[in-house]
C-alpha positions in Angstrom: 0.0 0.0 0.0 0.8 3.9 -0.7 2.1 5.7 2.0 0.1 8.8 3.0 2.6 11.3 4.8 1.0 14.4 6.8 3.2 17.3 8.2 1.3 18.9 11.1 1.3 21.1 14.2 -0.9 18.7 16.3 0.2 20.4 18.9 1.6 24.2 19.5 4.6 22.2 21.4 5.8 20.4 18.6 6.4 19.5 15.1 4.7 16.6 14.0 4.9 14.1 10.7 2.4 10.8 10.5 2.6 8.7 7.4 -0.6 6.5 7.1 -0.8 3.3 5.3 -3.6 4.4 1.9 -6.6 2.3 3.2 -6.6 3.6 6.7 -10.0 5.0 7.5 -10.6 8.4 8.8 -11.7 7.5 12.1 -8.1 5.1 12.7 -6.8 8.2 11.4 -8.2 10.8 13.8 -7.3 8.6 16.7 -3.4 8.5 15.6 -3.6 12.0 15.1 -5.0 12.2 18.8 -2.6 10.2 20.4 0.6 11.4 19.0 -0.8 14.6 19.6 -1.6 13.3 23.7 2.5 11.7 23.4 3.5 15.1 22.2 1.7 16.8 25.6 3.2 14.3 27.8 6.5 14.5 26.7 7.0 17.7 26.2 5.8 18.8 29.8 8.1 16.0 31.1 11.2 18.1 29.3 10.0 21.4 30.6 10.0 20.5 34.5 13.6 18.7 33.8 14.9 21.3 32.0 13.5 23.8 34.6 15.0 22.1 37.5 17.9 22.2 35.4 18.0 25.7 35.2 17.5 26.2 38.9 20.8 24.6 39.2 22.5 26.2 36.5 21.4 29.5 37.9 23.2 28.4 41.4 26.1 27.1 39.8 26.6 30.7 37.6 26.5 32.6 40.7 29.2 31.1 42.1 31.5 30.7 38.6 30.7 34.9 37.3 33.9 35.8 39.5 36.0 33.5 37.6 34.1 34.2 34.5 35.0 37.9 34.5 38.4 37.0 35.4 38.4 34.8 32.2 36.8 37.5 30.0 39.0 40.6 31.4 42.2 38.7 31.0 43.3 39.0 27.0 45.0 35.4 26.2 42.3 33.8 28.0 39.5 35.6 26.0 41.4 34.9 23.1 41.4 31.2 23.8 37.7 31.3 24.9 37.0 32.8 21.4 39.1 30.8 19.3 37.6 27.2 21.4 33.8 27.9 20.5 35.1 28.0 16.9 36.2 24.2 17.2 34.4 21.3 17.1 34.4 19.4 20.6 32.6 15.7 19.9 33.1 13.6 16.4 29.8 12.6 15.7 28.7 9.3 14.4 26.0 9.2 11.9 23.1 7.5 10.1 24.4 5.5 7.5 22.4 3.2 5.1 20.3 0.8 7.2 19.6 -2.8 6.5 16.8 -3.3 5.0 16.7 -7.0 5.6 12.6 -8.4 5.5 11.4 -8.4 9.6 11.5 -12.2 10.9 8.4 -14.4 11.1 6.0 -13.6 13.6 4.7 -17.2 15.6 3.4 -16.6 18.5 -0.4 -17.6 20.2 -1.9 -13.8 20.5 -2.7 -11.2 18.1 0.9 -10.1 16.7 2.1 -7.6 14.3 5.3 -6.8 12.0 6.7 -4.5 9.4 4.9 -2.8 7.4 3.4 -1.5 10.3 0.0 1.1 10.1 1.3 4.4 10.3 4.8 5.7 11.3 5.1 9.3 13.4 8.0 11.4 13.8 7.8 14.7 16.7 10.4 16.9 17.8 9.4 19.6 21.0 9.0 22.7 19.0 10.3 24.7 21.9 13.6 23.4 21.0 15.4 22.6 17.8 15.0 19.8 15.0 17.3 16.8 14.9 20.6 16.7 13.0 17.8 13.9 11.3 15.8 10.5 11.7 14.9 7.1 10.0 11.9 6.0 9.4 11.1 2.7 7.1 8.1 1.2 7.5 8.8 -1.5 5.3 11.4 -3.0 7.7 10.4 -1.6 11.0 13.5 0.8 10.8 13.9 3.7 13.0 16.7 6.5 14.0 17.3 9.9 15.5 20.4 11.7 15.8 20.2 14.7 18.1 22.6 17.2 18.3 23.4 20.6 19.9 26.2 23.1 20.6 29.8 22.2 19.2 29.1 19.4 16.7 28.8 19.3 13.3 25.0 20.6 12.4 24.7 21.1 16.6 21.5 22.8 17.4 22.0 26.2 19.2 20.0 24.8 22.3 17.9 21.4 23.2 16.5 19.0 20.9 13.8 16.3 21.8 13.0 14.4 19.6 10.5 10.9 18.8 10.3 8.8 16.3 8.4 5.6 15.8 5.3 3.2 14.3 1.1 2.5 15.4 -0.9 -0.4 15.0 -4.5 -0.6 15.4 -6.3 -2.6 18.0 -10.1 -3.1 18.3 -12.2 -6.2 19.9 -15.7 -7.8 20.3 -15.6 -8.2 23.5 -14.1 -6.3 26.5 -10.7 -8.1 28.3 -7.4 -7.6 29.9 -4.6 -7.4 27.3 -1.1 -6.5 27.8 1.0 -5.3 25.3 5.0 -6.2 24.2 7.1 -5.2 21.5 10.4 -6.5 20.6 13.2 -3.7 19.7 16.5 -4.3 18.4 18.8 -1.3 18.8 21.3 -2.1 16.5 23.2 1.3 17.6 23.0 3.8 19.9 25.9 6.2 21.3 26.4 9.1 23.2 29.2 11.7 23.2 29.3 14.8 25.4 32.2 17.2 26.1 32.0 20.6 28.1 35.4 22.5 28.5 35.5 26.1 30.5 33.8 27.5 34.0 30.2 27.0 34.2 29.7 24.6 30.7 27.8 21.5 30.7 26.5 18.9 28.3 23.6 16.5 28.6 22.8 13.1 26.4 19.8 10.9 27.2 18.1 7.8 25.2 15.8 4.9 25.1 12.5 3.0 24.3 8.9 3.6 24.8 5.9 2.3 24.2 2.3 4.2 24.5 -1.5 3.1 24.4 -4.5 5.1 23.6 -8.1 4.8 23.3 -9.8 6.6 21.0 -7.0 9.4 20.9 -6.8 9.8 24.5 -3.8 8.1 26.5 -4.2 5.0 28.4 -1.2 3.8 29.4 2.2 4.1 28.5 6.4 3.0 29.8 9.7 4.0 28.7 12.9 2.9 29.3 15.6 5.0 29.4 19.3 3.8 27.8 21.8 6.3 28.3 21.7 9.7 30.4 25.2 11.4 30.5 26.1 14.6 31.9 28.9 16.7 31.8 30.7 19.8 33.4 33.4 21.9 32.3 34.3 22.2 35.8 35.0 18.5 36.8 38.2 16.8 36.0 37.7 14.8 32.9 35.6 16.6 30.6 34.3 13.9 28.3 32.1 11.7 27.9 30.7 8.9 25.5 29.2 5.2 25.5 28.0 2.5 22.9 26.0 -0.1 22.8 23.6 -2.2 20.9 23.1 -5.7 22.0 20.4 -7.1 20.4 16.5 -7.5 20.8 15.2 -5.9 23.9 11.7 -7.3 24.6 10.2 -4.1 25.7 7.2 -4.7 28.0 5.8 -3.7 31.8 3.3 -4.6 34.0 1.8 -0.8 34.0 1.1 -1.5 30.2 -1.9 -3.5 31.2 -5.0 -2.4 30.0 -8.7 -2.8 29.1 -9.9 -2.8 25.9 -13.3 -2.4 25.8 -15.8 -4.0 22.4 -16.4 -0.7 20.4 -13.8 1.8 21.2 -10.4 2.1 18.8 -6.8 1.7 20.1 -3.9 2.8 18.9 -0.5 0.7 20.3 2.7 2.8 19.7 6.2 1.6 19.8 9.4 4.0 19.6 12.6 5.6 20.2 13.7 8.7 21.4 17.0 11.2 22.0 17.5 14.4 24.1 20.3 16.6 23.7 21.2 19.7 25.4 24.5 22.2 27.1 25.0 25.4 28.1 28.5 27.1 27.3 29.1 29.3 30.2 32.5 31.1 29.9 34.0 27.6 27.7 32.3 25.5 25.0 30.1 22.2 25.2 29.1 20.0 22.5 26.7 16.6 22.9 25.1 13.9 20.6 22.5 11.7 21.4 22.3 8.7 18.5 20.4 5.4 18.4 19.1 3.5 15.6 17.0 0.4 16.2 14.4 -1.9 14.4 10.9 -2.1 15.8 10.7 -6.4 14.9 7.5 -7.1 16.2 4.5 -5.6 18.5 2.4 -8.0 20.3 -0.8 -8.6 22.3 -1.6 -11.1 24.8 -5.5 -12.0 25.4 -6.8 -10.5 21.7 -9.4 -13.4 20.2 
């Protein structure tokens, strides 16, 4: 089937893109658009009150560095070096190369179960910040990415970037049970790399998994799973940072993700990854990337006739 791509501002928060599969009807459609649009919300007020207490501390913290700021700025070889140091770039970046596009593995399993092509794929970033260096999304194969980046890096956003990527099913039943919901996630790579040099500079990398439930547009129950947070300081002694990973599928599941589904109501059962990037230069230079890439092999329900 065609894919049907939408751009939107669901939400004032955020940018939004859904791509539908071309025989999705309009009420499976105004329910996606509803509960990216509720994932959006959540989100995006989760970053505000971390970000927030964030600035509380960085507020502390830039009271106590401004004497050695000034004596950095008023002191010529040491301006000089501050000037010439935000001109370089501080973290070498990986990136997203050509994915595999390798056909997703049998499904056998005794409940209702789902694989690529999956029903709609949706892509968000928090407009309040910046737009990722750029994302993957295959629906053929289940393929996602986001590479996040800000400050000194190449194509580093000039503050935070939050961004979502990911795919939807649709779920409906007869009768009304208790169903619980998996999905299996390979992240075939992710990495982080953070560096913050200079008084009162800082860089911050997070990661991970999520999976969200709505009925009828509005959200029902949802878990993620964070992979990586890294945080540095251009006043502690080492000023880097950086991991990888990617060990294979991750069966991605919880027992908060229990839910009714009630006979006559639609459900849509999202699956996806996510990356956070942020610093703050102070009187140095800070530059971060969040990266994962991951394939989205199956999403499962237990108890479905």
């Amino acid at each position: 089937m065609t894919d049907v791509t939408e751009y939107s501002k669901l939400d004032s928060s955020a940018q939004v893109q859904l791509s539908f599969r071309e025989d999705v009807n309009e009420v499976d459609r105004q329910n996606a658009e509803r509960s990216v649009a509720a994932l959006v919300a959540r989100s995006a007020a989760a970053v505000a009150q971390s970000r927030a207490a964030e600035t509380e501390i960085a507020e502390l913290t830039g009271a106590l560095n401004k004497p050695l700021e000034k004596l950095i700025e008023g002191e010529r070889d040491a301006a000089h070096a501050l000037e010439a140091l935000r001109t370089r770039q501080l973290v070498q970046p990986d990136a997203l190369d050509a994915l595999d596009e390798s056909p997703p593995e049998e499904f056998s399993a005794r409940t209702v179960g789902f694989v690529p092509p999956y029903d709609f794929s949706w892509a968000w970033h928090d407009a309040n910040g910046h737009a990722p260096f750029s994302t993957r999304l295959i629906r053929s194969s289940g393929r996602v990415g986001v590479d996040a980046r800000s400050g000194q890096v190449t194509g580093g956003a000039s503050g935070f970037v939050n961004a979502h990527v990911g795919f939807g099913v649709f779920l409906r039943s007869e009768t009304t049970k208790q169903v619980f919901p998996h999905s299996g996630i390979d992240p075939g790579r992710f990495s982080f790399a953070a560096r913050a040099i200079g008084v009162g500079s800082n860089a911050v990398a997070e990661g991970g998994f999520e999976l969200t439930v709505f009925e009828d547009g509005q959200f029902l129950t949802g878990a993620s799973r964070r992979l990586w947070r890294g945080r540095v300081s251009g006043t502690v002694f080492d000023p880097d940072e950086s991991a990888s990973g990617g060990d294979g599928p991750k069966f991605f599941a919880g027992p908060e993700l229990q839910f009714t589904i009630r006979a006559g109501h639609g459900y849509t059962f999202n699956a996806g990854v996510w990356a956070f990037s942020d610093r703050s230069t102070g009187a140095g230079a800070a530059g971060v990337q969040s990266f994962i890439e991951a394939t989205i092999k199956r999403m499962w329900v237990f108890n479905l006739p």
